[in-house]
N, C-alpha and C positions, 0 to 999 in steps of 0.2 A: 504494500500500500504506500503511496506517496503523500505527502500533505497538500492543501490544493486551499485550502484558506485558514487563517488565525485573524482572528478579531475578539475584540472584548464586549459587542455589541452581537445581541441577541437576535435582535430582528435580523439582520444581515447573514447570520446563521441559519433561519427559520427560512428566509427569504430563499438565500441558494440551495439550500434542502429540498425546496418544493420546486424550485426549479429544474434543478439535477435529477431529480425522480422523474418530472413529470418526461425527460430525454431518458428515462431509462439506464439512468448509471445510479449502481447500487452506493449511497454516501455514508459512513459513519460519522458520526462526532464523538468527537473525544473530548476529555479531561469539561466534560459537562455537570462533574459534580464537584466541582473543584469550589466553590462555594462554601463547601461545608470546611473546608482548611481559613479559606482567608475573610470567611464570616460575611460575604453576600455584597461585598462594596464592588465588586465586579475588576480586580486588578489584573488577573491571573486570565488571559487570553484562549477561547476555546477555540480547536482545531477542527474541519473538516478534512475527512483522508477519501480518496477514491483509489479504487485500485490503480496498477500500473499501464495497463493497456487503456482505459476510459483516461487517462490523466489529461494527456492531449485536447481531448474533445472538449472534455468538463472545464479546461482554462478557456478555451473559445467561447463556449456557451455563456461561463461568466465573465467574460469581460462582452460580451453584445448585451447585457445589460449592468454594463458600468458597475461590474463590481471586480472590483480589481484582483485577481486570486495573488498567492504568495509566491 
């Protein structure tokens, strides 16, 4: 798996999730419970991974709507 977005912001998270699906590449997020360490003030950046073969496609998709991958 390759990482393909980090942001500290939620919606942006939710946002490429539903877009990456709705293209058919399977996305996890990680370190989404990381909250419970740094107590909820949102410092600590969650990650989007997609596999190795979608990576490609999934940085096109998200930057045609302006969302800049890593």
């Amino acid at each position: 798996m390759k990482e393909l977005l980090r942001t500290n912001d939620p919606t942006v998270i939710a946002f490429a999730t539903a877009i990456l699906e709705g293209e058919d590449i399977t996305v996890f997020a990680m370190d989404v419970h990381m909250s419970v360490l740094e107590g909820s003030i949102g410092i600590l950046p969650r990650r989007l991974m997609v596999r190795d073969q979608d990576h490609f496609r999934a940085r096109s998709i998200l930057a045609d709507h302006d969302i800049i991958p890593a």
